[in-house]
N, C-alpha and C positions, 0 to 999 in steps of 0.2 A: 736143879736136877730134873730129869726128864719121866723120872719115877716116883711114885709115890711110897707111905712109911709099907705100906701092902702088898708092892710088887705092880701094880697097876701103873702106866702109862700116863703122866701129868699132860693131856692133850694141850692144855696155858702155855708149857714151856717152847711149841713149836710154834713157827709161822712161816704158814706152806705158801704158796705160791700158786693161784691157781690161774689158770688163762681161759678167757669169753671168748673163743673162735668169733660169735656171731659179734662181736663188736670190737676185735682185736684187741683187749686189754690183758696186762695182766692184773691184777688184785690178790690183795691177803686178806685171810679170814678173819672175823672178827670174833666175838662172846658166843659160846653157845646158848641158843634161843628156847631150845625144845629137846624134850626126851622124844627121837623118832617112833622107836616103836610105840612106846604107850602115846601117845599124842596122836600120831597118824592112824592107828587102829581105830582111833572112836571116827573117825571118817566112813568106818565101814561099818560102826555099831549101828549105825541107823536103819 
């Protein structure tokens, strides 16, 4: 299912499609790596 027991969006169950203009590819996403917001904020704690 594409939903979780919560109502929340199981991002695992899709695989998008995404296209590289600068190297004409397409590619699918892989594992998410990082929590953007908190991860990318301490870039700017400093």
């Amino acid at each position: 299912e594409a939903f979780t027991e919560g109502g929340g969006i199981d991002a695992r169950t899709f695989d998008p499609l995404v296209y590289l203009g600068g190297i004409r590819e397409y590619w699918s996403l892989g594992e998410r790596v990082a929590d953007a917001y908190k991860d990318g904020s301490k870039l700017f704690d400093k």
